[in-house]
C-alpha positions in Angstrom: 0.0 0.0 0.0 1.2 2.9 -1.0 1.4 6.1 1.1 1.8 9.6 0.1 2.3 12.1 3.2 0.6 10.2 5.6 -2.4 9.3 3.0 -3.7 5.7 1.8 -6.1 4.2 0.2 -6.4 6.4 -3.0 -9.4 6.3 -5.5 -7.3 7.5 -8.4 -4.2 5.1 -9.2 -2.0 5.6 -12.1 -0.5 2.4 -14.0 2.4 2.2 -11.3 0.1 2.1 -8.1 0.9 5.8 -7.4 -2.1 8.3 -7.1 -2.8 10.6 -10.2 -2.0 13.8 -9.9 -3.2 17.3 -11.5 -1.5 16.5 -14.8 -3.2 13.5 -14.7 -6.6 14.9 -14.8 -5.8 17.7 -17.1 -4.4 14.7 -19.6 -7.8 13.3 -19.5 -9.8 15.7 -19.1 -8.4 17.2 -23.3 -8.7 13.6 -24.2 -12.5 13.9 -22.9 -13.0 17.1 -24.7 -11.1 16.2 -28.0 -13.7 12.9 -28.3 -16.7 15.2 -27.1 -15.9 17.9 -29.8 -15.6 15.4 -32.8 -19.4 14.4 -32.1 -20.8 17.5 -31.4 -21.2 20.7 -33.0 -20.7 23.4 -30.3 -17.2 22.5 -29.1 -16.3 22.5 -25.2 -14.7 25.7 -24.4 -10.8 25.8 -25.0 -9.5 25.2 -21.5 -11.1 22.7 -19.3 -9.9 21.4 -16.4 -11.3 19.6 -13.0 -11.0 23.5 -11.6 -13.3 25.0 -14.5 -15.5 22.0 -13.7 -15.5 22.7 -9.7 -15.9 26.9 -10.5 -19.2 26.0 -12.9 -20.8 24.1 -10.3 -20.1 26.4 -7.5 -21.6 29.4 -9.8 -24.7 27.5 -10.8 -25.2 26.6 -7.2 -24.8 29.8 -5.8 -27.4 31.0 -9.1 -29.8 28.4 -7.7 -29.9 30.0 -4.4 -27.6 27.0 -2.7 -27.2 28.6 1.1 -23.8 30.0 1.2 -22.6 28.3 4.3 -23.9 25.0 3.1 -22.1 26.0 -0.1 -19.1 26.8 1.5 -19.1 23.8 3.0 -19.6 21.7 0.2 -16.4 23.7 -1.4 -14.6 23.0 1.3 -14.1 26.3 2.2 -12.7 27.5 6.0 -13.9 31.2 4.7 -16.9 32.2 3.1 -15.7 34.7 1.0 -13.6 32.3 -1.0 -16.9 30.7 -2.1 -18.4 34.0 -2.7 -15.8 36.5 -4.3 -13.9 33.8 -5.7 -16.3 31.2 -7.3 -19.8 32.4 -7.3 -20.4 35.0 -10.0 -23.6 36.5 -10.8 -25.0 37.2 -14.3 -26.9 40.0 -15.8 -29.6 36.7 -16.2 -28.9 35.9 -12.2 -29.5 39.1 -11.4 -33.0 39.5 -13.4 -34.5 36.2 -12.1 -33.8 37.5 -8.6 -35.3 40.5 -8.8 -38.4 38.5 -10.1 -37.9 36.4 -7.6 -38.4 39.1 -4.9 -40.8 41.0 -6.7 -42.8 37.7 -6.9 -42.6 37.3 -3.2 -43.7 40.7 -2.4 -46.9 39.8 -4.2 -47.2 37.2 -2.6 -47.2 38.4 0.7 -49.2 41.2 -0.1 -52.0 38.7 -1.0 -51.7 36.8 2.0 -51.9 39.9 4.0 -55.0 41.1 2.6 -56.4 37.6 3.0 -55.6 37.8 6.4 -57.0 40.8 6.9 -60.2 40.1 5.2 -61.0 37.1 7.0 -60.2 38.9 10.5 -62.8 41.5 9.3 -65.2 38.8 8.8 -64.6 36.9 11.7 -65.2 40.4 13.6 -68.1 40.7 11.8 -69.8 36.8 12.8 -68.8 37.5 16.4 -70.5 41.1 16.9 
């Protein structure tokens, strides 16, 4: 068994038992795209690596609305502005929907405030 700075028991082995590395990924990760674009007609952007991969998914996860510390967490992250500043980036698109989003939610309680108060007023009403 092999062990690498006090670590064992690696997912990733290359052909001589040792655990890949970042050279290996990036090696595979062309070979991945080079296939990909020969069968599709939008190629994969020019550089992609396990990092674009992990920056996407962070971005898109913060877009959805992921909780930052849960976010952070899932990053692996001791600081949250490293999953912020760093990784999350909003887009003119991002920014639209959440303005819907809140606009929607205003409504929203708006209505259920009026309903509120309209069955208070009735219930006022049946008890007088």
């Amino acid at each position: 068994m092999n062990k690498v700075g006090g670590y064992s028991n690696f997912l990733f082995l290359n052909r001589n038992g040792l655990p890949k590395v970042a050279v290996n990924c990036d090696a595979m990760f062309k070979g991945l795209a080079k296939k990909f674009n020969k069968c599709h007609k939008e190629p994969l952007p020019p550089v992609m690596t396990p990092h674009t991969m992990r920056h996407t998914f962070c971005t898109r996860m913060a877009n959805a609305g992921m909780n930052p510390k849960a976010l952070q967490y899932i990053m692996g992250h001791a600081d949250i502005v490293m999953a912020l500043n760093y990784y999350a980036h909003a887009t003119f698109h991002s920014a639209q929907a959440e303005m819907a989003r809140l606009e929607v939610a205003k409504v929203e309680t708006t209505v259920a405030a009026a309903e509120t108060t309209v069955e208070n007023m009735e219930e006022t009403k049946a008890t007088a």
